[in-house]
N, C-alpha and C positions, 0 to 999 in steps of 0.2 A: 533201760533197767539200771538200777543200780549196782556199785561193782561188787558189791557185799549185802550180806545180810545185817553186819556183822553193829551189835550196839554199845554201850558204853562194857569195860574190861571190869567184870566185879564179881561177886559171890555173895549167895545170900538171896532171899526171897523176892521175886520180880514187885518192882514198887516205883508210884510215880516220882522222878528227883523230885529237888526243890533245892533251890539257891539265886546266887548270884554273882557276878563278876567282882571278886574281894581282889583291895588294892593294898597288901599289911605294909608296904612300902610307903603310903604313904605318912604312916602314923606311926609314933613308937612304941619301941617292943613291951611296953608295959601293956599297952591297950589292948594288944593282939588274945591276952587271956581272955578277956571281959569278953570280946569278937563271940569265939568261940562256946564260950558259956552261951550267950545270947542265941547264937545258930542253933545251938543245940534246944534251948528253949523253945524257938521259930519251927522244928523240925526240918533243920534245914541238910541236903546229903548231899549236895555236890556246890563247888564254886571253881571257877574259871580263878587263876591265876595266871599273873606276868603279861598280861595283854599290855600295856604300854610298861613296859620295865627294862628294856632295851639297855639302857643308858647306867642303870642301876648294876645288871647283870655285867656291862662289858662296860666300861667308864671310860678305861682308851685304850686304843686296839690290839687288841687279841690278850688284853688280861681281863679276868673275869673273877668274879666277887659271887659264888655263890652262899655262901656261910646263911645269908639272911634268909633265901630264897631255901636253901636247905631245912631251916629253922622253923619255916611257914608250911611247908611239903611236909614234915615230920609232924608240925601241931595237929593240921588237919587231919596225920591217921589216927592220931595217937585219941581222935575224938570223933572216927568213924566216919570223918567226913572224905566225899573222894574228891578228886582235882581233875578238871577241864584245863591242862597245861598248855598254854599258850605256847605259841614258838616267840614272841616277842619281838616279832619285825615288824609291827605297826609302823615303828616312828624311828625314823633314824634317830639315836642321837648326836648334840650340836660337830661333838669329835669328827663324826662321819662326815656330815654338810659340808663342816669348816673344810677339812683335808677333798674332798670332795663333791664340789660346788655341780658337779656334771651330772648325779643323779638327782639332780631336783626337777621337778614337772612344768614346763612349758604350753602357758594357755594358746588358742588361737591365734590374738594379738600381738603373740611373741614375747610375753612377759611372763618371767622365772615366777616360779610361787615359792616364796622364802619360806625356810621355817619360823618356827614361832608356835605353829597352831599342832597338826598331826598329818597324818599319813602323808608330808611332803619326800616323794618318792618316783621314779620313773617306772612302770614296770616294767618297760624295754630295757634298764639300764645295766650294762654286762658288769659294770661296776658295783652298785646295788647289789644286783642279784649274788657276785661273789663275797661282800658282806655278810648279806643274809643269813646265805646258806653253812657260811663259817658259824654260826652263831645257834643257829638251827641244828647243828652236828655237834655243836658241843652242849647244849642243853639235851638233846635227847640221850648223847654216851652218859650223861651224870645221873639222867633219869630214870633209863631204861625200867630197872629193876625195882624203880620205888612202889610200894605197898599200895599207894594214894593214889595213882596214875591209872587214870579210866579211860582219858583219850587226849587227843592230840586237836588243838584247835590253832590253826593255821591263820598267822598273822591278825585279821579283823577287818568287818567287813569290809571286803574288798571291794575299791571301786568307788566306797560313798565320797569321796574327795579329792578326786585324780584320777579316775577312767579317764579320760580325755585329755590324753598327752598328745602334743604337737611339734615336741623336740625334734633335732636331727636323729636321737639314738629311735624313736617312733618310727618317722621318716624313715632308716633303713630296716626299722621292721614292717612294717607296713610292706615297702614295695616287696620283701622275702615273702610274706602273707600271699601277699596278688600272686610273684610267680607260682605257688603252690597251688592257689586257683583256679587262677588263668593257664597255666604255663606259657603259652606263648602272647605278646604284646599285642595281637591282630586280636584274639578273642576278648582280651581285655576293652580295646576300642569296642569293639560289636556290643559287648555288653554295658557300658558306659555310654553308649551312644555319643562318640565324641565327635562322629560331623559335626555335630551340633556347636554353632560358637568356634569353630576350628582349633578344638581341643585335642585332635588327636595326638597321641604318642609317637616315636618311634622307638621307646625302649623304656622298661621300667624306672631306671635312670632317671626320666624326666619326672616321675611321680611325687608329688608331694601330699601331706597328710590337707585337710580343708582349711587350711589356715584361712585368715579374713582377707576374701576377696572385694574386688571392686563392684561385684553382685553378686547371684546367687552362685555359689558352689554347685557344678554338675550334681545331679541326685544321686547320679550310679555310687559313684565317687563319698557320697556324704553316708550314704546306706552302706555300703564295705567298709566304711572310716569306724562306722558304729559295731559292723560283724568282727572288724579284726579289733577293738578296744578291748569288746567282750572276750574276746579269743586269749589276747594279749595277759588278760587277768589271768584267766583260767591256765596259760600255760604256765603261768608262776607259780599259782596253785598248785597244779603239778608237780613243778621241779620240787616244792618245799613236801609234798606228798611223798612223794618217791623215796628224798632222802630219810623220811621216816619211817616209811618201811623197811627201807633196808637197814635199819638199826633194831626197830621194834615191829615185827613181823606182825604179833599178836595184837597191836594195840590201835585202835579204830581211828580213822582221820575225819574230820569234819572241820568246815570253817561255817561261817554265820552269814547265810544272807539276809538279804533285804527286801521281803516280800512285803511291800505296802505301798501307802501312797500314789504316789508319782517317780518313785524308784525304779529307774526303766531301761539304765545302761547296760546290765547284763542279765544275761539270756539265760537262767535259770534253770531252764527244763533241758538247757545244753550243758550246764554244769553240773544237773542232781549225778551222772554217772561219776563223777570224779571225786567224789567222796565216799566213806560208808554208812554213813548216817547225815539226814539232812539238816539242819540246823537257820533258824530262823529268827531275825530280830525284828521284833515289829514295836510300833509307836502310833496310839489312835489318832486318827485325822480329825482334828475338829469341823463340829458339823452337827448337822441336823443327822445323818444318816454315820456318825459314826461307829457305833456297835457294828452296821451292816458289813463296812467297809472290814472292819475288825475279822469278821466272819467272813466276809470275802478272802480275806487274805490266809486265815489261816485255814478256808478249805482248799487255795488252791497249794497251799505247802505241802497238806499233805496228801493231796495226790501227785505232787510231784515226789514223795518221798512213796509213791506207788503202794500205801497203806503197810508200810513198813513205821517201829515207832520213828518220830522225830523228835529235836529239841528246840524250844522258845528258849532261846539264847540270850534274850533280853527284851523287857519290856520293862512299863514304868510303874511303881504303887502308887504312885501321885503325879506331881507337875512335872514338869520335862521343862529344861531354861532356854531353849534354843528358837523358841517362837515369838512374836511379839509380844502376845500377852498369853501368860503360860497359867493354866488353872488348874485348879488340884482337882483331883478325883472325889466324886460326891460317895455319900455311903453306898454301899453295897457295888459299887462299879470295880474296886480294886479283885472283888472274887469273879464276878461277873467274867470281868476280862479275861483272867486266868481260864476260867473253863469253858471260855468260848473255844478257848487254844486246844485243852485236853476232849472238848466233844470233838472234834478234826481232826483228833490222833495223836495230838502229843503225850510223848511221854516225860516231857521235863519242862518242868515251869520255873522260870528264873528269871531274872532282873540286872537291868544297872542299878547301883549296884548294891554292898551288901553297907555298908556304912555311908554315909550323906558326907560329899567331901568337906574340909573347913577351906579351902581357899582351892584355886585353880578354878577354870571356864564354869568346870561342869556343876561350882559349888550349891548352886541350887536346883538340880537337878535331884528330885528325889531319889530315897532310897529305901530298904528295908530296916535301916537302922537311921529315923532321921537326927537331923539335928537334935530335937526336942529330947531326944533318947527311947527308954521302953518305956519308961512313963508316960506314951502318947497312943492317942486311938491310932494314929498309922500302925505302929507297932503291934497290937493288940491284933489291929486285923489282919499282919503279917501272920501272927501267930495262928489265928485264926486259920486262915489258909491253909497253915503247912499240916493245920489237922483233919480239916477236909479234904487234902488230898491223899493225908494217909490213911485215910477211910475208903478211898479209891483205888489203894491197892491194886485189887485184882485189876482193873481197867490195864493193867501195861501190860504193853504185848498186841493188844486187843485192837484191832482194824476199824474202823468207820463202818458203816453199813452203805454197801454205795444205794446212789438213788437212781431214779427210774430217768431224772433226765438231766441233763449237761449244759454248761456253758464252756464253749472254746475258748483259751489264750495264744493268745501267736505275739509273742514278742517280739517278731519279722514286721508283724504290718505295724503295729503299735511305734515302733522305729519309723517304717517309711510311710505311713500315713497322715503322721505331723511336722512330715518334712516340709518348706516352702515352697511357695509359687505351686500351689495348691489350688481350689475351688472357695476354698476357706480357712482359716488359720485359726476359727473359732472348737472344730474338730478336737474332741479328747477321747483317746482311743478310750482309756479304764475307766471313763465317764459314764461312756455306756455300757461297758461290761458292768460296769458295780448299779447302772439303772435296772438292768436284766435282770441280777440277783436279787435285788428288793425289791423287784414284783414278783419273783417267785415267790421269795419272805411273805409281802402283800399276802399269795394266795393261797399260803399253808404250805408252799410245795419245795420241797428239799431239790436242790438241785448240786450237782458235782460241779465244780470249776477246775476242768482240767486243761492240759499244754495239748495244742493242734495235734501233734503226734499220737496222741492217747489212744488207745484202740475204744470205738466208738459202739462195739455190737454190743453190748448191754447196755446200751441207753434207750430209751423207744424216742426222747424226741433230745436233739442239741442244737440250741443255741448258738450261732457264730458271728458274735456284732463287730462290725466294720472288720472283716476278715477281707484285708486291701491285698495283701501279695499271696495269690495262689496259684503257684506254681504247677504244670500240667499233673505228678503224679497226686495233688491233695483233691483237684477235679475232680480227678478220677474217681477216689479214694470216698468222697462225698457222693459222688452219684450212686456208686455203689452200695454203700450205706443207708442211701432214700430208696434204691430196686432193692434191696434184703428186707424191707419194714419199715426203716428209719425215716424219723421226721426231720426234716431240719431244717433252722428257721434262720435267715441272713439281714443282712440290714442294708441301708445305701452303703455307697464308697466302699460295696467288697465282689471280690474278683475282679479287679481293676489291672491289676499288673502281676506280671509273672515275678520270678525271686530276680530278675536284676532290674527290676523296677520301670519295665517297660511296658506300656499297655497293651495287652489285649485286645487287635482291632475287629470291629466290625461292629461295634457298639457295644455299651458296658449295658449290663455286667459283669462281660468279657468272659472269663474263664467259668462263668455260672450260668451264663444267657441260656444258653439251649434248659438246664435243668431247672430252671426258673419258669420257661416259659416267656421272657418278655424283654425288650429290649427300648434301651434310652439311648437317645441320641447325644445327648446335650444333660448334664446339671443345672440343677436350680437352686445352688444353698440360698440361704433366706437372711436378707441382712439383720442385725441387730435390732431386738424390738419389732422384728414383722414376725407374725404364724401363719402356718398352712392350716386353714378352716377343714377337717373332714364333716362325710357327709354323717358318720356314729357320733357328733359331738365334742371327737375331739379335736386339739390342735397339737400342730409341727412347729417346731421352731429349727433354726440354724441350717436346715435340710431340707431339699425336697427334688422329685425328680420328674421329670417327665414320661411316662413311661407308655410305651406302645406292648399291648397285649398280642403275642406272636403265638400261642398257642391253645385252641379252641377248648383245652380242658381245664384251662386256668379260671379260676374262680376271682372275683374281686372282693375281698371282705371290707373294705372302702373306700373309698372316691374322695380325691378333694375338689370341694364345693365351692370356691372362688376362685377369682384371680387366673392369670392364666393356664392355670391348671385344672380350670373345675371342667368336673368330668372324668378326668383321667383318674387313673387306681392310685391308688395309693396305699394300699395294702394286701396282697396279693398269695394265694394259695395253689400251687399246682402240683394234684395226683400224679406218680408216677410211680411203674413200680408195684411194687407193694406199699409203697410209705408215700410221702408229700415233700415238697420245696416250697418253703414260704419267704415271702420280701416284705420289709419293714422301711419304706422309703423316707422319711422324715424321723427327727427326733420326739419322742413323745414323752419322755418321760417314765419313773417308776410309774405314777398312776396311770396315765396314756397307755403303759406298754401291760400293765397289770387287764387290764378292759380286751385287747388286741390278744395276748397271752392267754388268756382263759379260756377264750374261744380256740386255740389253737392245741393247747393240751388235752379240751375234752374230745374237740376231733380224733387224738391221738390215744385215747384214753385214759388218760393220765390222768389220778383223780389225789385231791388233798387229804392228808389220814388226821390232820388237825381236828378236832371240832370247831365248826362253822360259828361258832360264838367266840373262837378265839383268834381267829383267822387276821393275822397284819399284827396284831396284839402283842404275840411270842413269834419266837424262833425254835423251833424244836428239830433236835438232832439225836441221832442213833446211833452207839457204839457199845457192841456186842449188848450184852445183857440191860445196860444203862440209857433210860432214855433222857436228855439234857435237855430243859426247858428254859428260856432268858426272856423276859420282859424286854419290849421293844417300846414301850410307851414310857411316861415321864410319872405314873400313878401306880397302886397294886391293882391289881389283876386275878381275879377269878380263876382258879386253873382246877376244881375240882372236876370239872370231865375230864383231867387228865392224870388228875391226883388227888383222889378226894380225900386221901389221911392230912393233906397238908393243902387246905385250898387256897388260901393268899398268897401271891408272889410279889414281893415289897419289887417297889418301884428300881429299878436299875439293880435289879436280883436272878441269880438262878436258881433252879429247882434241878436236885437228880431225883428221877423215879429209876427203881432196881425192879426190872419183870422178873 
């Protein structure tokens, strides 16, 4: 649960924000008018300030420069707009480095990461952290009382650039982590399994973070290196949390994660309690399936933000500079995107940033204001936007409508399931979660993407792909769930290892076999360019299993057809209970799993409220009164059985219908 209800500090009609992270530091004080004209044009109500301003604010140490930063906090009330106040400990500045060489971040290799770029920082660092916090206490006593001040946004996203410390100041946090653990160095072995390779310890003392060995890094060792990285952020978080309550009791704490991609270092659903609103920066994955992915991500935000509002903290209106080859957004995808965000719950739509820089990394990095100025279609459909969402109004506040079935995240197995010296290294944990999703997409059918922990009894069927660390109470917890009604449905390579990454003996799929029904001796991933033939038509790639059917009520819904596997299931259903266990041995694919899935829902009776003409076509989503429709093709689309006052959906467009 989160530790608050509590959402941005304001007065006045509930309404969706709209902004973005404004830099007035970078530009001078003449421009800053024009800014704010322009915002106000845009309808824009909220903007993040001082995120990298560190250096500006405190230029050397312990004097402070706020006149300008006071000047920008005053425009924006004096023009209704409110401020997402940074604490501005992103980036140290050079002052701190120079005097301070100790809190810079140490990779693996044992090589410093200089500055130059941004967040080069330690989180362990006792040094760092008493900067910080200096800086953080004196921005919040100036601010406390200011008019403009909505909330409090903690440093930036944490993590994207030095999770992965391997310093000495690590190193002694680290071994502090394990003794709180383990407490004593005997459990620690046990659970590291350091027979193995005559690793064991005789005292914390001897523990080092995984730095680069001469092969692989014990697993136990590499999976806790990744628990306490995660930990490590969030206790920062913390400390800089803490200090702001105790200044500003009333005013709401959020930082910005990073719900997308392949962003995987920290455990999110471990952090949503530590804030009071959840906050979210995401950036589309190029792709055939990137909308989906889009939508993946921000349905599983906001059920991490447990249908409380959240905020999209940053996204792009156009190109992003950071990829090889960086493309700008086609028509109608800059609104698209936006209210992919707000059908999942958001209540605040914003961007990096609010002006397009002229020099620095990020200078082509779109913006809300670009280069070209408002004289541009970017702009126009800025504008555009911040009018549709204040037509959406009512929507804030207003929760998701959950669905009838789920997809699991565990950012435990996702960690230790792509660890080495593996069966395969071809394995991607959100590969197949985000397959799962867009064959529900495929079959009209809404599905929730929530954190393991989620309480499961209003779902009739979930989802659990490659769920590898299940530790005896989540067994449990599942079985349970299938004897109440529940369906749920797993994949190879889950319930393999309990949480300190050791297997489950007596044959996989260990902590699932008995509720499955069935039990594999041996894997069979599939090398590069081979497929598992089924006997329905389809094919496996990368996976496959051998599986011995152990229990006379297990159904086989198919068999692979060649090779040394033909014969044996390969996709498998076992009653139990009131509800079902079903196994997905090989990879198949959206389309593959859309064919295997459909049959599985209607067993469950879970049916699509899409119409059957539109089905794979849209995405359609439900929050409160508002039904949110998005073209998923590259063409317009028909949507009059869903909308008949407004039947064409231009290509890369949304539709709201108001029941």
């Amino acid at each position: 649960m989160l530790s608050s209800t509590r959402w941005l500090r304001r007065t006045g009609e509930p309404r969706l924000e709209y902004g973005a992270d404004y830099n007035p530091d970078q530009w001078p004080r003449e421009v800053w008018d024009d800014d704010v004209r322009r915002m106000r044009e845009a309808g824009v109500t909220i903007v993040s300030l001082a995120i990298f301003s560190w250096a500006r604010i405190e230029p050397a140490s312990g004097e402070y420069d706020f006149a300008w930063l006071d000047d920008a906090m005053d425009l924006m009330h004096a023009n209704g707009i409110l401020v997402d106040l940074a604490t501005a400990t992103a980036s140290p500045p050079p002052w701190l480095t120079t005097a301070h060489p100790e809190i810079l971040p140490v990779d693996r290799l044992g090589n410093t990461i200089w500055p130059g770029g941004r967040q080069h920082w330690r989180p362990t660092s006792p040094v760092f952290r008493a900067h910080a916090l200096r800086l953080v206490r004196a921005i919040a006593s100036r601010y406390a009382d200011h008019p403009a001040l909505a909330a409090w946004h903690v440093n930036n996203e944490l993590g994207c650039h030095h999770v992965h410390d391997y310093s000495d100041d690590a190193a002694d946090a680290f071994r502090a982590w394990l003794r709180a653990r383990y407490r004593t160095i005997e459990a620690l072995n046990d659970a590291w399994a350091t027979a193995f390779w005559s690793q064991r310890y005789g005292s914390f003392e001897e523990i080092l973070p995984p730095r680069l060995a001469a092969t692989y890094p014990n697993p136990g060792q590499q999976l806790d290196f990744k628990r306490f990285s995660s930990d490590a952020l969030k206790d920062y978080l913390i400390a800089e949390r803490d200090l702001l309550r105790s200044i500003t009791p009333d005013v709401p704490v959020t930082t910005n994660f990073m719900v997308m991609g392949e962003q995987n270092a920290m455990d999110y659903a471990d952090w949503a309690a530590e804030v009071d609103f959840i906050a979210n920066d995401h950036y589309r994955t190029p792709g055939a399936r990137s909308a989906d992915e889009l939508s993946f991500s921000a349905n599983l935000t906001g059920n991490l933000a447990g249908g409380r509002p959240w905020f999209l903290m940053e996204h792009s209106t156009s190109a992003v500079n950071w990829r090889p080859v960086n493309l700008a957004k086609r028509p109608g995808e800059l609104e698209r995107d936006a209210l992919l965000h707000v059908a999942h719950g958001a209540d605040a739509v914003c961007f990096f940033q609010w002006r397009q820089s002229k020099g620095g990394a990020e200078k082509y990095h779109s913006a809300m204001l670009p280069h070209a100025g408002a004289d541009s279609s970017l702009f126009r459909s800025v504008v555009a936007l911040g009018r549709r969402l204040e037509s959406l109004a009512s929507l804030a506040g207003t929760p998701r409508t959950p669905a009838r079935a789920a997809i699991l995240f565990d950012w435990q197995s996702w960690w230790a399931s792509e660890l080495d010296s593996h069966p395969t290294n071809r394995l991607r944990y959100r590969r197949e979660a985000l397959d799962w999703y867009t064959a529900f997409l495929d079959l009209g059918v809404r599905a929730d993407v929530v954190p393991v922990a989620a309480d499961l009894s209003g779902y009739d069927v979930v989802v659990a792909p490659i769920l590898y660390v299940v530790p005896a109470a989540l067994a449990e917890r599942l079985t349970s769930y299938v004897d109440d009604g529940g369906h749920l449905v797993t994949t190879y390579f889950s319930g393999i290892v309990d949480e300190h990454d050791q297997v489950w003996l007596g044959g996989y799929p260990g902590a699932l076999r008995t509720l499955l029904g069935i039990r594999i001796e041996e894997f069979a991933p599939l090398p590069d360019g081979e497929r598992a033939d089924l006997g329905n038509g389809l094919a496996g790639t990368m996976w496959s299993d051998r599986i011995d059917v152990t229990d006379a009520a297990v159904e086989v819904l198919a068999s692979y057809r060649s090779g040394d596997l033909a014969g044996r299931a390969a996709v498998t259903r076992r009653p139990a209970g009131a509800g079902s266990a079903s196994y997905v041995s090989t990879r198949l694919g959206p389309e593959g799993l859309g064919v295997v899935l459909g049959e599985l829902l209607a067993r469950a009776g879970v049916t699509s409220d899409v119409p059957a003409e539109l089905r794979g076509r849209v995405e359609v989503a439900q929050r409160g009164r508002y039904r949110f429709v998005f073209n998923r093709t590259e063409g317009p689309v028909d949507i009059s059985a869903l909308d008949p006052a407004n039947p064409m959906l231009a290509a890369r467009a949304a539709a709201v219908i108001r029941a």
